[in-house]
CHARMM-style PDB file with segment names, atoms N, HN, CA, C and O in Angstrom:
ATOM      1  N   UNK     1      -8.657  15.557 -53.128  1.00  0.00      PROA
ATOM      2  CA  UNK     1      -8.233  14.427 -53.927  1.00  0.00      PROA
ATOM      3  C   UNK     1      -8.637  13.112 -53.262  1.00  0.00      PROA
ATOM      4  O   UNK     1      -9.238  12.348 -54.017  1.00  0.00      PROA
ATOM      5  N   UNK     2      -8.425  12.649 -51.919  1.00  0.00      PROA
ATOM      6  HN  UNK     2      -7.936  13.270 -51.306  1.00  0.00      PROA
ATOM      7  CA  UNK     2      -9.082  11.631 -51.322  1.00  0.00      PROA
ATOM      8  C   UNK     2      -9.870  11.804 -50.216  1.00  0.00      PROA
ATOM      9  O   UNK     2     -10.070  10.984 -49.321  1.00  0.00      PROA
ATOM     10  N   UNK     3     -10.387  13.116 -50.341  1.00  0.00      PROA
ATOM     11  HN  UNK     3     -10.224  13.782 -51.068  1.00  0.00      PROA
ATOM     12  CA  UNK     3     -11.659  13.734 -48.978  1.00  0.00      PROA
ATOM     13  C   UNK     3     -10.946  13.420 -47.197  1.00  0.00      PROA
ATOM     14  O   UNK     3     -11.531  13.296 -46.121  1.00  0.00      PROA
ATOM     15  N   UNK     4      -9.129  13.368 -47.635  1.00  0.00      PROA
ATOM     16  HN  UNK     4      -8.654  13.469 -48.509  1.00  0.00      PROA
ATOM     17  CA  UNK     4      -8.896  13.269 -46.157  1.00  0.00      PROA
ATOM     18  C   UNK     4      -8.839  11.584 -45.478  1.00  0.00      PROA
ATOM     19  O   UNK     4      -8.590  11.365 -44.292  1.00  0.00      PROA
ATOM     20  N   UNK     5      -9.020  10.894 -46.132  1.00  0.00      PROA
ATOM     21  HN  UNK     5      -9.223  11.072 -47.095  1.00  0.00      PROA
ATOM     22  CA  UNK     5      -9.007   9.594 -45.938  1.00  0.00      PROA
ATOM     23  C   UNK     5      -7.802   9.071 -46.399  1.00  0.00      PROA
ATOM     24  O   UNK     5      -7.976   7.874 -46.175  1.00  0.00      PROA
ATOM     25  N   UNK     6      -6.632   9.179 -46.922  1.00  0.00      PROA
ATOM     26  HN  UNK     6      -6.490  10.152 -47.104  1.00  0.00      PROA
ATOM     27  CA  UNK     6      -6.154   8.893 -47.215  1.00  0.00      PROA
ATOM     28  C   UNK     6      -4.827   7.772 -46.261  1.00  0.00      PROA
ATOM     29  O   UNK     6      -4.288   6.702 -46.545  1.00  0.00      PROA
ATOM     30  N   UNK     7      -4.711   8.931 -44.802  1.00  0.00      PROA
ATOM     31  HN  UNK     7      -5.149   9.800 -44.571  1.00  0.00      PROA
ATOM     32  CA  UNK     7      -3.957   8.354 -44.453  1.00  0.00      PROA
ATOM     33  C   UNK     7      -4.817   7.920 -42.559  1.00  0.00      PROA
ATOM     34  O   UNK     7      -4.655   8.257 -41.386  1.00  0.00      PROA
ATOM     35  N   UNK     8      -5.569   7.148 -43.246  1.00  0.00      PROA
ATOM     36  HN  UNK     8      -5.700   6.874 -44.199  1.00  0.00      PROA
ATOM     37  CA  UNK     8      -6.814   6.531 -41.911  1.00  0.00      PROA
ATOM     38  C   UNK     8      -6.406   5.714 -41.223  1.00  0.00      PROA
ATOM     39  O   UNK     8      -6.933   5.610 -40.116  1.00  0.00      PROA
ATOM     40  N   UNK     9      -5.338   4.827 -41.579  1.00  0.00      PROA
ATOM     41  HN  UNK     9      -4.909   4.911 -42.479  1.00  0.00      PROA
ATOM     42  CA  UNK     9      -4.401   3.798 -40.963  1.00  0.00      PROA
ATOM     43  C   UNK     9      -3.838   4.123 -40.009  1.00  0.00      PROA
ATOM     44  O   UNK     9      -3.955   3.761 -38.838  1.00  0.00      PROA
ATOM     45  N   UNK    10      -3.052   4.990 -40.597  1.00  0.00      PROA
ATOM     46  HN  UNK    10      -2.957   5.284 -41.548  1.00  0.00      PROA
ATOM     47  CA  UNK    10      -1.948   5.381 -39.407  1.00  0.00      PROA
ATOM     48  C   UNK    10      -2.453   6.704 -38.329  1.00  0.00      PROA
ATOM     49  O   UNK    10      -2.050   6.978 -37.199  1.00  0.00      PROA
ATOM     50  N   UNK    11      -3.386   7.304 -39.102  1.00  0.00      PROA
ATOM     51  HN  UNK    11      -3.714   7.082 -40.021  1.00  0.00      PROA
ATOM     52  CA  UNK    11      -3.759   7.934 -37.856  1.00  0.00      PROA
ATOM     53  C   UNK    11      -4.898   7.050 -36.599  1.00  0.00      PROA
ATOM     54  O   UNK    11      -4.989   7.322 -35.402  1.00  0.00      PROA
ATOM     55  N   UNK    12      -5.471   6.227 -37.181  1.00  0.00      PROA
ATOM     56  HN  UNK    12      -5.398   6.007 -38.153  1.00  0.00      PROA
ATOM     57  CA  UNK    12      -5.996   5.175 -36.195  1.00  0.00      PROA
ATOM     58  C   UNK    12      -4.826   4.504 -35.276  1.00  0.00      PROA
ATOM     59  O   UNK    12      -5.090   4.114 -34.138  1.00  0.00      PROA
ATOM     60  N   UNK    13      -3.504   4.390 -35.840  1.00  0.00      PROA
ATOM     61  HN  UNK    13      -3.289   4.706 -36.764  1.00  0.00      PROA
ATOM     62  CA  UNK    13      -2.771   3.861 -35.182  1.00  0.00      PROA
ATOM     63  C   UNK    13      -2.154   4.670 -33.946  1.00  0.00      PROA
ATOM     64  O   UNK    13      -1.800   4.139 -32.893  1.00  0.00      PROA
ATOM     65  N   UNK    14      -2.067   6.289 -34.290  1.00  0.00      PROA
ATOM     66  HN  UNK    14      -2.355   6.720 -35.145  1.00  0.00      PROA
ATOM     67  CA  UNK    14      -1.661   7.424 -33.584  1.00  0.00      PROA
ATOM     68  C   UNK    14      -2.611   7.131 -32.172  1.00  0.00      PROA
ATOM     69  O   UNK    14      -2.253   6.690 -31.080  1.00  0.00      PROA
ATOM     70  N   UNK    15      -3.838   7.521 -32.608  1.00  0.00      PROA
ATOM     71  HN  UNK    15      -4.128   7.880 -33.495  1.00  0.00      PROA
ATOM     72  CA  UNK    15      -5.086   7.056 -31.646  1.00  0.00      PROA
ATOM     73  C   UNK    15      -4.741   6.273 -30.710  1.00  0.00      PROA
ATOM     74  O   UNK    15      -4.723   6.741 -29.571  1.00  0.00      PROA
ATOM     75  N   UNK    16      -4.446   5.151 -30.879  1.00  0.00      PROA
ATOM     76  HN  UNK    16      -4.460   4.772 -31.804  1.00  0.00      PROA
ATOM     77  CA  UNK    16      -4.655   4.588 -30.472  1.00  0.00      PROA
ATOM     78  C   UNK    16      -3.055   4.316 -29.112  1.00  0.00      PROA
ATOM     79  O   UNK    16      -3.055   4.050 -27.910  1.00  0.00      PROA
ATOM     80  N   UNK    17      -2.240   4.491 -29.841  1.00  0.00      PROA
ATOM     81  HN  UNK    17      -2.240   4.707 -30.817  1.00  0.00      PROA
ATOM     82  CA  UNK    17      -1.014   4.766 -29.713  1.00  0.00      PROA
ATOM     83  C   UNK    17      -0.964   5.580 -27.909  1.00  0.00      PROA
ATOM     84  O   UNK    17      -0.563   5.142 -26.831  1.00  0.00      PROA
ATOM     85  N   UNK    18      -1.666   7.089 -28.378  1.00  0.00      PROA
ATOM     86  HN  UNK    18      -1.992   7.445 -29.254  1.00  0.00      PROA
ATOM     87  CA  UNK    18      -1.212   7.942 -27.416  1.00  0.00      PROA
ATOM     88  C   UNK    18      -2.882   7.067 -26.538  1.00  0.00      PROA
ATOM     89  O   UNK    18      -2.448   6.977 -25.390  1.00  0.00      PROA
ATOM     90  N   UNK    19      -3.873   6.658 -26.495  1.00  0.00      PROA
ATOM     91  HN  UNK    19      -4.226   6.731 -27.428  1.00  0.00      PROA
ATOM     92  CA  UNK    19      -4.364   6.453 -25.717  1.00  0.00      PROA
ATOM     93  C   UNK    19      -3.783   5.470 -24.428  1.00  0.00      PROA
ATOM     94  O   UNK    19      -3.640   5.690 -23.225  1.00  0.00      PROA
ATOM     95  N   UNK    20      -3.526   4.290 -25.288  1.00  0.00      PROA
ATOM     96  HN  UNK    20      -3.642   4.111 -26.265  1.00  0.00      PROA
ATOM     97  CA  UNK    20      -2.324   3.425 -24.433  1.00  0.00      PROA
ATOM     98  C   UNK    20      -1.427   3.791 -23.910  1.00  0.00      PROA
ATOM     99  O   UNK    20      -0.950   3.185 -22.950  1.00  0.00      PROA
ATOM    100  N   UNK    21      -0.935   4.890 -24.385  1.00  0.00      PROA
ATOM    101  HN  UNK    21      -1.323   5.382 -25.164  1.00  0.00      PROA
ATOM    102  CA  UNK    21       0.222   5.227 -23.187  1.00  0.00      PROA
ATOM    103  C   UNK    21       0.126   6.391 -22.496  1.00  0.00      PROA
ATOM    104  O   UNK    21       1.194   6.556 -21.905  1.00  0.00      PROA
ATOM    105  N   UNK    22      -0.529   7.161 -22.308  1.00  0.00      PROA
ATOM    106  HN  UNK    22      -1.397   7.028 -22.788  1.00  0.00      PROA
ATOM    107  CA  UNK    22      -1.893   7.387 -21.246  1.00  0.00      PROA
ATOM    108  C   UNK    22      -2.524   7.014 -20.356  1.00  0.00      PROA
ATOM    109  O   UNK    22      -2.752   7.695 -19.356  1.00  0.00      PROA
ATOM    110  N   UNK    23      -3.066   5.474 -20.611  1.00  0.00      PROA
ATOM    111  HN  UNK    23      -2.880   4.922 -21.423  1.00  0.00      PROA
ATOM    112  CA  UNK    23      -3.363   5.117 -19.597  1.00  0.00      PROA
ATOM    113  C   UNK    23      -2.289   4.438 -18.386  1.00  0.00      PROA
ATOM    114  O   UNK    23      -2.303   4.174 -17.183  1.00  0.00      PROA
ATOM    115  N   UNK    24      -1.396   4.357 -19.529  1.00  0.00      PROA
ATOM    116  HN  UNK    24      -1.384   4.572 -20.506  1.00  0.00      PROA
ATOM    117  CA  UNK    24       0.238   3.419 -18.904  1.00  0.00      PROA
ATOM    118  C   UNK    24       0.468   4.508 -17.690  1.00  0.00      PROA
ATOM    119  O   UNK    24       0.373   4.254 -16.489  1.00  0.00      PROA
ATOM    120  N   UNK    25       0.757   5.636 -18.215  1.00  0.00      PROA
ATOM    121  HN  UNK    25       0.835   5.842 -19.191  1.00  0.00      PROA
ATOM    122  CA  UNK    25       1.353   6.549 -17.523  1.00  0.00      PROA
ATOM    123  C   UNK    25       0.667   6.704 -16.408  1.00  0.00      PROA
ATOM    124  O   UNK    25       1.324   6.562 -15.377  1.00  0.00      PROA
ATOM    125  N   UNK    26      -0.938   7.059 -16.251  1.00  0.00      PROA
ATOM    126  HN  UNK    26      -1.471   7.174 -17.089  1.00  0.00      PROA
ATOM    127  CA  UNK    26      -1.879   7.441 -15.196  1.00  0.00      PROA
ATOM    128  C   UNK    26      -2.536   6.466 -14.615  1.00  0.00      PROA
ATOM    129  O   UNK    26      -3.340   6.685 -13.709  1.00  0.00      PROA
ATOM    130  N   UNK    27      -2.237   5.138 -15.123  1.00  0.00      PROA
ATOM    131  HN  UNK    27      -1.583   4.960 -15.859  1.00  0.00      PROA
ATOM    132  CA  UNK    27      -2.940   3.732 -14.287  1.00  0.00      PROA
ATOM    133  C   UNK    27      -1.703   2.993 -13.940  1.00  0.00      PROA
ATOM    134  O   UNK    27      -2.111   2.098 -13.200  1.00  0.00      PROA
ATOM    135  N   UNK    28      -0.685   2.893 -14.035  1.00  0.00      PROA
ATOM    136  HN  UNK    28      -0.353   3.620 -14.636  1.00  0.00      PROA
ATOM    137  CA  UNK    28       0.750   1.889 -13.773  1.00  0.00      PROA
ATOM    138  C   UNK    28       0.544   2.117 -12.487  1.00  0.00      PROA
ATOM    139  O   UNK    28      -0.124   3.037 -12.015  1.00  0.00      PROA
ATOM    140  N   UNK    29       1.416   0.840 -11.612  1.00  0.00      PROA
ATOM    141  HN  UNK    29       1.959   0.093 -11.996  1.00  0.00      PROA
ATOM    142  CA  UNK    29       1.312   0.768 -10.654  1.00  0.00      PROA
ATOM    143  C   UNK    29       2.638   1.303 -10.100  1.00  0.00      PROA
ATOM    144  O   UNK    29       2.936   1.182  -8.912  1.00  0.00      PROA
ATOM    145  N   UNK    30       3.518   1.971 -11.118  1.00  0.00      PROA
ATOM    146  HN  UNK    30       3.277   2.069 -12.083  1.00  0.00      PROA
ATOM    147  CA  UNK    30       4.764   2.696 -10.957  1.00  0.00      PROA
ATOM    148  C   UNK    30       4.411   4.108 -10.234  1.00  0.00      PROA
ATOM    149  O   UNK    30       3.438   4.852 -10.353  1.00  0.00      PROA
ATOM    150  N   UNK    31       5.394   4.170  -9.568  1.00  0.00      PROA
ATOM    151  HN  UNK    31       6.184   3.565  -9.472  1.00  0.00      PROA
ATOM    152  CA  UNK    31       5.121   5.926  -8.726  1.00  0.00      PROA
ATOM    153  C   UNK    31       6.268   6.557 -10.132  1.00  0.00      PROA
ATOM    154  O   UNK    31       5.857   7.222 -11.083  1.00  0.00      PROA
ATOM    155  N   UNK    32       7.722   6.133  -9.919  1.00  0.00      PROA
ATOM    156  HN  UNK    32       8.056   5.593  -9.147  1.00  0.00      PROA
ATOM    157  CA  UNK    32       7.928   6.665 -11.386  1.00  0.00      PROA
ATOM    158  C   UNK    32       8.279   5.561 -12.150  1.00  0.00      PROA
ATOM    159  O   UNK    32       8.552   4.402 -11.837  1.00  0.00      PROA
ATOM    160  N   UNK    33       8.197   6.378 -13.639  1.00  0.00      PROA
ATOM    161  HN  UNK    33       7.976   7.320 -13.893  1.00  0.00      PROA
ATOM    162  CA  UNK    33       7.739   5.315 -14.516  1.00  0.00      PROA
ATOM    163  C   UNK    33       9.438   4.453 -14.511  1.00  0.00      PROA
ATOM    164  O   UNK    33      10.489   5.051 -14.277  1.00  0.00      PROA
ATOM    165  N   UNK    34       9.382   3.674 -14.676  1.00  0.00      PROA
ATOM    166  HN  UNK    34       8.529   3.189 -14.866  1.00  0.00      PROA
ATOM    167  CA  UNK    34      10.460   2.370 -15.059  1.00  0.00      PROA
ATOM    168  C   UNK    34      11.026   1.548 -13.477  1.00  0.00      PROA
ATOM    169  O   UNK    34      11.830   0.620 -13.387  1.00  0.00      PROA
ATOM    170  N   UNK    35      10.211   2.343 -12.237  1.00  0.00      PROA
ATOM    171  HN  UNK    35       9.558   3.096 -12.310  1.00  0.00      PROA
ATOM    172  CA  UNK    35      10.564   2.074 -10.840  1.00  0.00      PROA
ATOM    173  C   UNK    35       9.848   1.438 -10.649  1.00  0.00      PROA
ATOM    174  O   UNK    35       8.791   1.758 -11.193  1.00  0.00      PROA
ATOM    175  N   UNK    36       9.804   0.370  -9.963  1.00  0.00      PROA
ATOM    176  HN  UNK    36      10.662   0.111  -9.522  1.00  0.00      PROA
ATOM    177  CA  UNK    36       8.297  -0.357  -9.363  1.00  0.00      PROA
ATOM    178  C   UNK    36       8.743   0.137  -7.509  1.00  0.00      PROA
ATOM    179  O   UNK    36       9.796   0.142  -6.872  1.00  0.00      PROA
ATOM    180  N   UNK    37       7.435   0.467  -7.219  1.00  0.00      PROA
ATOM    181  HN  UNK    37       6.579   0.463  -7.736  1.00  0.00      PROA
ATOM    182  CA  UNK    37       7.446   1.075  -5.478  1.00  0.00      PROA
ATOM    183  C   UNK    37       7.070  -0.595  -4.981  1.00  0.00      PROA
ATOM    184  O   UNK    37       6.018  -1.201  -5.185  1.00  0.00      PROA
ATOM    185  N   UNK    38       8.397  -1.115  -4.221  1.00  0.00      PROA
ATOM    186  HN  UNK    38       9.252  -0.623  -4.056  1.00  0.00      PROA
ATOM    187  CA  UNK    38       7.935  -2.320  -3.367  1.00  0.00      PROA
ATOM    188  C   UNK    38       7.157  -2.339  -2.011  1.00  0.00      PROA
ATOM    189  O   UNK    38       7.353  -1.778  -0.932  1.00  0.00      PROA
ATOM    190  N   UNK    39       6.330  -3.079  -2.412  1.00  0.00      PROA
ATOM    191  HN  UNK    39       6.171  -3.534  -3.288  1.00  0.00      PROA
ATOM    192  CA  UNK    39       5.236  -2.941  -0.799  1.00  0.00      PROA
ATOM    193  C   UNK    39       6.012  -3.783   0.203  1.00  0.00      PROA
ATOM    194  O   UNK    39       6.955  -4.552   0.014  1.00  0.00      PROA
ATOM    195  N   UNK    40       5.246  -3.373   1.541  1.00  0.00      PROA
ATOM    196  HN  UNK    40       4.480  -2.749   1.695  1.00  0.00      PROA
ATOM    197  CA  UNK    40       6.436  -4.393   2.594  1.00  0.00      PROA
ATOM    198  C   UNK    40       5.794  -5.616   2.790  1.00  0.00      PROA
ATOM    199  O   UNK    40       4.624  -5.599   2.408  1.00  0.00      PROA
ATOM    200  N   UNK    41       6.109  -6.476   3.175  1.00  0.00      PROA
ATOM    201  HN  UNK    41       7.059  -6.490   3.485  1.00  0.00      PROA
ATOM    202  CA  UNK    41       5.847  -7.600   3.406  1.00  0.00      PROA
ATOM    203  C   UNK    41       5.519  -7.258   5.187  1.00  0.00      PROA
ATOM    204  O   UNK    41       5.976  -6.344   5.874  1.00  0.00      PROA
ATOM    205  N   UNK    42       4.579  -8.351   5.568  1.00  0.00      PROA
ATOM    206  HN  UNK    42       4.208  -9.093   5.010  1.00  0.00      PROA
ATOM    207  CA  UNK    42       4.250  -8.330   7.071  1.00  0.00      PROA
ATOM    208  C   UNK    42       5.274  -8.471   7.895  1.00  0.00      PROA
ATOM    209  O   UNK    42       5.445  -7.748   8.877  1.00  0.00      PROA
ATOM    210  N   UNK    43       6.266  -9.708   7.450  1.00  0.00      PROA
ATOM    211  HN  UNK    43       6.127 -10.295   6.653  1.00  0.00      PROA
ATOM    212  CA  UNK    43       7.151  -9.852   8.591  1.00  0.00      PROA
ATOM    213  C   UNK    43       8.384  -8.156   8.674  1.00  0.00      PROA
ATOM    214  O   UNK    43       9.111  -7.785   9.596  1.00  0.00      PROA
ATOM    215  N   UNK    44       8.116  -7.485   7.214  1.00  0.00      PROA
ATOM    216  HN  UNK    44       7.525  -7.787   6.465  1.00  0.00      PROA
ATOM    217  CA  UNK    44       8.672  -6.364   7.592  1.00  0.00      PROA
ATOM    218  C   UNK    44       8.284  -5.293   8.346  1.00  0.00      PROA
ATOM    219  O   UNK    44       9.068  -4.709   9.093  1.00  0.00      PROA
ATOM    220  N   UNK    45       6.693  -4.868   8.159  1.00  0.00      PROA
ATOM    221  HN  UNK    45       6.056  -5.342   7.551  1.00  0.00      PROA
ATOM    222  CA  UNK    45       6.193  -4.140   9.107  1.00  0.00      PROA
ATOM    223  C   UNK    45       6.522  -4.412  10.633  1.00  0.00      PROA
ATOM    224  O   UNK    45       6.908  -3.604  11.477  1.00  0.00      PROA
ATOM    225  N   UNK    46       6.238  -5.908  10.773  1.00  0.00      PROA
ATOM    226  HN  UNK    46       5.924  -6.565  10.087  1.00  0.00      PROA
ATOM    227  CA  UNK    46       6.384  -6.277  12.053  1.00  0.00      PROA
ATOM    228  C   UNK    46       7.965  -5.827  13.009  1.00  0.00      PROA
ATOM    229  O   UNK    46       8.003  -5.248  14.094  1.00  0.00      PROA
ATOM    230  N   UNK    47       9.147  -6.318  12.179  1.00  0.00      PROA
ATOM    231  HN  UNK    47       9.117  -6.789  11.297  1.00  0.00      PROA
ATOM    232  CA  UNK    47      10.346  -5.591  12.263  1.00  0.00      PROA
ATOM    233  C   UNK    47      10.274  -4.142  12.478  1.00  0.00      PROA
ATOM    234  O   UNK    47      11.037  -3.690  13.332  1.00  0.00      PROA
ATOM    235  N   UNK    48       9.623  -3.463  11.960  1.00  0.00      PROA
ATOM    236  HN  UNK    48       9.003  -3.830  11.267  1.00  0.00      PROA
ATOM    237  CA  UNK    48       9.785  -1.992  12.005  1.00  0.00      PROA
ATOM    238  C   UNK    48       8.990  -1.352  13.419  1.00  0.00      PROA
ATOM    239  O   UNK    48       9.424  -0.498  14.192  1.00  0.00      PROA
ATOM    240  N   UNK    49       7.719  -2.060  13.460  1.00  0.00      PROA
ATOM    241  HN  UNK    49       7.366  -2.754  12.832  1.00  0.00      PROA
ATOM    242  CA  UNK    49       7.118  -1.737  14.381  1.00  0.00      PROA
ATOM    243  C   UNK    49       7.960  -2.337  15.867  1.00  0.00      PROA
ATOM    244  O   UNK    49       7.831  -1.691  16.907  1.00  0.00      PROA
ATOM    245  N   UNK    50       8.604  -3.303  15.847  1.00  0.00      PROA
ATOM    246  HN  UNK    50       8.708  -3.829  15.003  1.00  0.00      PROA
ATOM    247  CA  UNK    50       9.377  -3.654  16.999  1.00  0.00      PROA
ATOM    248  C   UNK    50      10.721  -2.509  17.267  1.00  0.00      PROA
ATOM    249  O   UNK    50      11.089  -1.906  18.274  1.00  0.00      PROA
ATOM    250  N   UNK    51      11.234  -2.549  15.828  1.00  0.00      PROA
ATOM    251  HN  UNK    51      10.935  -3.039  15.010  1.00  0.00      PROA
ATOM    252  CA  UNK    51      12.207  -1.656  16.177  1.00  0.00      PROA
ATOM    253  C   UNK    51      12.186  -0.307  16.761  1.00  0.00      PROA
ATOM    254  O   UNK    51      13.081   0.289  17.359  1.00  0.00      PROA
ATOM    255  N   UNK    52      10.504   0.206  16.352  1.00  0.00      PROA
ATOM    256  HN  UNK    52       9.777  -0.278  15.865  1.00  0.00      PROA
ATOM    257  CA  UNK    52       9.940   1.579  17.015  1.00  0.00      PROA
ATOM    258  C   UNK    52       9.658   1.985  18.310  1.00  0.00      PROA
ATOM    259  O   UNK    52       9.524   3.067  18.881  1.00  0.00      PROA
ATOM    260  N   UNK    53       9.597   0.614  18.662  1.00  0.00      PROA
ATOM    261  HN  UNK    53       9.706  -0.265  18.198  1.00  0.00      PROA
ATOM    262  CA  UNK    53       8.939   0.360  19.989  1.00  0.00      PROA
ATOM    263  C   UNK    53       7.799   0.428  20.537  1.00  0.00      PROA
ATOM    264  O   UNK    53       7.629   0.884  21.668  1.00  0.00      PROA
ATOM    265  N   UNK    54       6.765  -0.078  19.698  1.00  0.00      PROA
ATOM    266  HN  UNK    54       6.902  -0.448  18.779  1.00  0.00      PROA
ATOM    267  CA  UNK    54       5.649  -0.334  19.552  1.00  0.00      PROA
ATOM    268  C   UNK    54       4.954  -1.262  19.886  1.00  0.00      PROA
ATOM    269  O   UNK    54       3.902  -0.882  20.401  1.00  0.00      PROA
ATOM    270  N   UNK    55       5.099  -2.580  19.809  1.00  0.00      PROA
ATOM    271  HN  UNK    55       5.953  -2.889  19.391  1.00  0.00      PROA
ATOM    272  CA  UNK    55       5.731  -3.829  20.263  1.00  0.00      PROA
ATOM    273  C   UNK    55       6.621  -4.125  21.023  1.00  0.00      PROA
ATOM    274  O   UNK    55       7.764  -3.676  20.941  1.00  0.00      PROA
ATOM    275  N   UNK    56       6.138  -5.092  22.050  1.00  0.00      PROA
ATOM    276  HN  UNK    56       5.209  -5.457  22.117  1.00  0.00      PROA
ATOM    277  CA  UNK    56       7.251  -5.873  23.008  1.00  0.00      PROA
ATOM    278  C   UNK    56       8.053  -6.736  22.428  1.00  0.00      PROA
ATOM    279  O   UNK    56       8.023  -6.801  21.199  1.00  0.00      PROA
ATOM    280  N   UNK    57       8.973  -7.615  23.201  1.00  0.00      PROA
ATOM    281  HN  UNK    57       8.997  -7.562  24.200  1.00  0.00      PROA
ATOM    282  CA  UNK    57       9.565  -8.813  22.221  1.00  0.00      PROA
ATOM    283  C   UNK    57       9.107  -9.631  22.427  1.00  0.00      PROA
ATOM    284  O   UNK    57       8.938 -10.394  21.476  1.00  0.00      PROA
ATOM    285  N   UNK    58       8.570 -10.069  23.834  1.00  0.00      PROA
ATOM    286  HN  UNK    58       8.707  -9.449  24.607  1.00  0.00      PROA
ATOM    287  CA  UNK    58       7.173 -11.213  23.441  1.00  0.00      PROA
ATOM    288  C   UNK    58       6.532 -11.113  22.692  1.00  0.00      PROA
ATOM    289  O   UNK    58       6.530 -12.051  21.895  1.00  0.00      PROA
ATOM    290  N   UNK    59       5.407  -9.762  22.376  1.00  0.00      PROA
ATOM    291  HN  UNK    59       5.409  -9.000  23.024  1.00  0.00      PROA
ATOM    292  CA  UNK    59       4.503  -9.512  21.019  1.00  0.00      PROA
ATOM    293  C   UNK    59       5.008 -10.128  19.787  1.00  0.00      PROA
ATOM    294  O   UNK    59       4.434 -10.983  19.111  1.00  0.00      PROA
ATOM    295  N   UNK    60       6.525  -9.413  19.512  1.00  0.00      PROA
ATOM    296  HN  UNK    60       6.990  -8.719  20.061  1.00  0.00      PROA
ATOM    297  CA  UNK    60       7.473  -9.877  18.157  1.00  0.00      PROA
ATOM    298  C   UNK    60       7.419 -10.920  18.173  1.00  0.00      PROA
ATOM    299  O   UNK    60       6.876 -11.337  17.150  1.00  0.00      PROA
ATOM    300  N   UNK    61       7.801 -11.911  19.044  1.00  0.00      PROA
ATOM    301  HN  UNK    61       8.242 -11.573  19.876  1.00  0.00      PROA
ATOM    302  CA  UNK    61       7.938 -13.622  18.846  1.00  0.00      PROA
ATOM    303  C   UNK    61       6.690 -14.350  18.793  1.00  0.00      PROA
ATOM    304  O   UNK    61       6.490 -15.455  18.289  1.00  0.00      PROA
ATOM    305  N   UNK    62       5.808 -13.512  19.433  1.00  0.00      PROA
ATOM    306  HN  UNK    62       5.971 -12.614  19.842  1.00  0.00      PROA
ATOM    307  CA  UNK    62       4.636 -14.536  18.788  1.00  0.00      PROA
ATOM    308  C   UNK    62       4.337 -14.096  17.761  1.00  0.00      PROA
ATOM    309  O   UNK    62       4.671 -14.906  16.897  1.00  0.00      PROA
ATOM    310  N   UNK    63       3.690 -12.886  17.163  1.00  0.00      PROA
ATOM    311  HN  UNK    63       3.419 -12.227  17.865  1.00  0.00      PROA
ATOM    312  CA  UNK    63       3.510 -13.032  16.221  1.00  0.00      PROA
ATOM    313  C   UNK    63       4.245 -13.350  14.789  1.00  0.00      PROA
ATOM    314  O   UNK    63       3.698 -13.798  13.782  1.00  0.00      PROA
ATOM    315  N   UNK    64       5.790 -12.963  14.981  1.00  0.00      PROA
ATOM    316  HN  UNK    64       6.234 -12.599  15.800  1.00  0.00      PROA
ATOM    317  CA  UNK    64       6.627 -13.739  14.444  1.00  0.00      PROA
ATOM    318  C   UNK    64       6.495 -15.143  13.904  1.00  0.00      PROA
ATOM    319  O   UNK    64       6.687 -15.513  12.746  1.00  0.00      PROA
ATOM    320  N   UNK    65       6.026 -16.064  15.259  1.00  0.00      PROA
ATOM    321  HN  UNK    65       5.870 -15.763  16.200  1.00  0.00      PROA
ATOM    322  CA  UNK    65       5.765 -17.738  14.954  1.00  0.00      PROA
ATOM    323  C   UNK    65       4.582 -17.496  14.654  1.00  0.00      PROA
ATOM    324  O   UNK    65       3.879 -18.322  15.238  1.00  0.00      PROA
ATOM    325  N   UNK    66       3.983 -16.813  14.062  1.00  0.00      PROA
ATOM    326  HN  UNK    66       4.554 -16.143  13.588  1.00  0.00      PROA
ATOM    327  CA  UNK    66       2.694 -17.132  13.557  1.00  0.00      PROA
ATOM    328  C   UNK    66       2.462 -16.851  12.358  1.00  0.00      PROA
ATOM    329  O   UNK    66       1.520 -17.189  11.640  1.00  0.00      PROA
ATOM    330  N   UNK    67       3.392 -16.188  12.141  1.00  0.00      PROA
ATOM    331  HN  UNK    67       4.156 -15.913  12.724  1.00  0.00      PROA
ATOM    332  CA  UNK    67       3.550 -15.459  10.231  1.00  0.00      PROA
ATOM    333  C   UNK    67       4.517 -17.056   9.903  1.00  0.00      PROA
ATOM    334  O   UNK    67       4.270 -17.811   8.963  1.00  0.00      PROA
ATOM    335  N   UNK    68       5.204 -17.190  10.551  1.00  0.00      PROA
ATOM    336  HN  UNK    68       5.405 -16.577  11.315  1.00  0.00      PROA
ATOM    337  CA  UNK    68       5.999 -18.332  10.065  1.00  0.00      PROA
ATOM    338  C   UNK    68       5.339 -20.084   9.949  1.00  0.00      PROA
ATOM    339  O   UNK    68       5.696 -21.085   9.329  1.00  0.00      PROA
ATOM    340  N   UNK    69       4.523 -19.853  10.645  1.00  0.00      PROA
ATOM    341  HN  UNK    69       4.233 -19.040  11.149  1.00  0.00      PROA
ATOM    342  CA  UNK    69       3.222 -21.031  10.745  1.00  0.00      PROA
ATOM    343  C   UNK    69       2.063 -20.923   9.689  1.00  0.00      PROA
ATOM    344  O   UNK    69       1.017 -21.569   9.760  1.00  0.00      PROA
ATOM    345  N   UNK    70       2.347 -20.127   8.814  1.00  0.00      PROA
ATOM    346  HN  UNK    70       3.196 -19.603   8.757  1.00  0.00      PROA
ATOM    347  CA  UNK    70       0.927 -19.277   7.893  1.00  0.00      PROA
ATOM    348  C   UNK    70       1.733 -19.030   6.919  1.00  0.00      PROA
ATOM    349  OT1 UNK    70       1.332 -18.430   5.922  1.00  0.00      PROA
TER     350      UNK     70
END
């Protein structure tokens, strides 16, 4: 009766639909979806690495005043 064309709209819309959220799912910068994973900031690494003992506390304070100078 209409060779299948009939309902071209909305299946273009389907298309298009599941492609976008597809890529949402497998390109987001979410580990899970509705979470955002916070990156650390330097002066936090720096904390962590002092607290590990990795770093001296001279090391910590200078580079400390230098993240804080920047």
């Amino acid at each position: 009766m209409h060779d299948g064309y009939h309902f071209w709209g909305i299946h273009l819309f389907w298309w298009f639909f599941w492609v976008i959220t597809l890529i949402w799912i497998f390109a987001s910068p979410f580990s899970i979806l509705g979470k955002r994973v916070k990156k650390d900031k330097p002066q936090d690494v720096l904390k962590k690495r002092f607290a590990s003992g990795e770093i001296t506390y001279s090391e910590y304070q200078e580079k400390k005043n230098f993240f804080e100078k920047n």
